[in-house]
C-alpha positions, 0 to 999 in steps of 0.5 A: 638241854640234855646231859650227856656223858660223852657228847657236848653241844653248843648251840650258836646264835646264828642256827649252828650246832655244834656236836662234839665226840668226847669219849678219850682217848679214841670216842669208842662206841658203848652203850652210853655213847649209843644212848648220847646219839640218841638222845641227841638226835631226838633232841635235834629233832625236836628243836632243830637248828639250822645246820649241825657239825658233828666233830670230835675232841679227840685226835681221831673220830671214832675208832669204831666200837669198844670190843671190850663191851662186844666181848662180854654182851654176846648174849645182849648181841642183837638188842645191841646192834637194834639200839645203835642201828635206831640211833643212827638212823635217828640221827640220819632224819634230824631235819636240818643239814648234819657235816661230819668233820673228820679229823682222824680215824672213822672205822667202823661205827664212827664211818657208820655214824659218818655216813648218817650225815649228808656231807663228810669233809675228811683231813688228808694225812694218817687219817683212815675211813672204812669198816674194818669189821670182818677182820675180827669177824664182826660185820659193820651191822650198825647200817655199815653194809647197807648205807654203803651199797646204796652209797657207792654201789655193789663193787665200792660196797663189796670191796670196803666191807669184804677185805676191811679196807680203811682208805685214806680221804682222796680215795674216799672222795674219789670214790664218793665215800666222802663229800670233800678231802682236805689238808688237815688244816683246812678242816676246820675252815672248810666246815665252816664254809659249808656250813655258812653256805647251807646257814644261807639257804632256806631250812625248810626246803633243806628239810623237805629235800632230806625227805625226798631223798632219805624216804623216797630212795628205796622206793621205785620212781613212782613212789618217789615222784609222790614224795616230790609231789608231796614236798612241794605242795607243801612248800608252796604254801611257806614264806620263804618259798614264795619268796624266793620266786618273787626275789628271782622275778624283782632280781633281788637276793631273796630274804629268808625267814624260815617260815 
């Protein structure tokens, strides 16, 4: 297991990883936690678990980049931006499914880093979300503008990035930023329900699904189309797929193996 300066990890018996924020008072970003991301998401992706949560152990997720490291780099500017853009698009490709649970502030990198996970369950409350970055005359250059054009279209895009809104969850959730808004003390239970529902399923067609859709979205239907094709011949040949059609014809509940 890798050390990390300000990431913990527990991996549970059952496929679930846990992955925790721990930079106090507020987890924001600097060089060490763009190397901790990294590091982590190669680490997953080498020995993929079933299903990651990422969370945090401080009262919010991230309060977005540390300025102070901002303000003395200009001159390491843009190979710091390639280290965090390539660490969150790691991250993204980690095989299995990856929830972000939200339970204060994302702003900035910390809604970038969410939105590298494939669902987002936000605590209603003070809690806010958004990139705020124009408002220092910054840019959310750690995939900020772009995930979310291709999140929630021109307008959602325009409107968060432009004015530096930061939303709170129901209007995330109304506008597709986020997967799920809850009380904030349901958060915890709410993960845990999602990921025991995807722990259910079988992992290698999850991972070929992630595929699917993070290599066959930029492409035009024909290319995307050959990335399905691609997938589920390849899936056609696994245990588990064959045994979910052979449990839907015997009317059983099928028994997945991960294989």
């Amino acid at each position: 297991m890798t050390d990390y300066h300000h990431l913990r990890i527990e991996r549970g018996a059952n496929g679930l990883t846990r992955v925790t924020l721990a930079r106090p008072p507020a987890n924001a970003l600097n060089s060490q936690v763009i190397d901790d991301v990294q590091r982590c998401a190669e680490e997953l992706a080498a020995d993929s678990p079933r299903v990651v949560v990422l969370a945090s152990a401080a009262p919010m997720f991230m309060a977005g980049a540390d300025l102070t490291m901002v303000d003395v780099g200009w001159d390491e500017l843009r190979a710091t931006i390639g280290r965090f853009q390539r660490a969150v698009n790691t991250w993204e490709k980690v095989p299995c499914p990856t929830i972000a649970s939200i339970n204060g502030h994302a702003l900035g990198a910390g809604c970038e880093i969410a939105l590298a996970c494939d669902f987002r369950i936000m605590a209603r409350g003070k809690a806010r979300i958004g990139l705020p970055e124009v408002r220092r005359g910054l840019i959310a250059a750690g995939g900020g503008t772009q995930r979310t054009v291709r999140l929630l279209g021109r307008t959602h895009a325009l409107n968060l990035s432009l004015r530096g809104l930061m939303i709170d969850a129901d209007r995330a959730e109304q506008i597709g930023l986020i997967t799920q808004a809850v009380d904030a003390d349901d958060l915890e239970a709410a993960t845990q329900a999602l990921a025991d529902e995807l722990l259910g399923l079988p992992t290698l067609t999850m991972a070929a699904i992630k595929r699917c859709i993070n290599e066959g979205g930029d492409l035009d239907l024909t290319g995307g189309l050959a990335i399905e094709q691609r997938e589920m011949s390849a899936l056609g040949a696994t245990e588990d797929t064959r045994e979910g059609v052979r449990a839907f014809v015997e009317k059983r509940e099928p028994q997945f193996v991960g294989r």
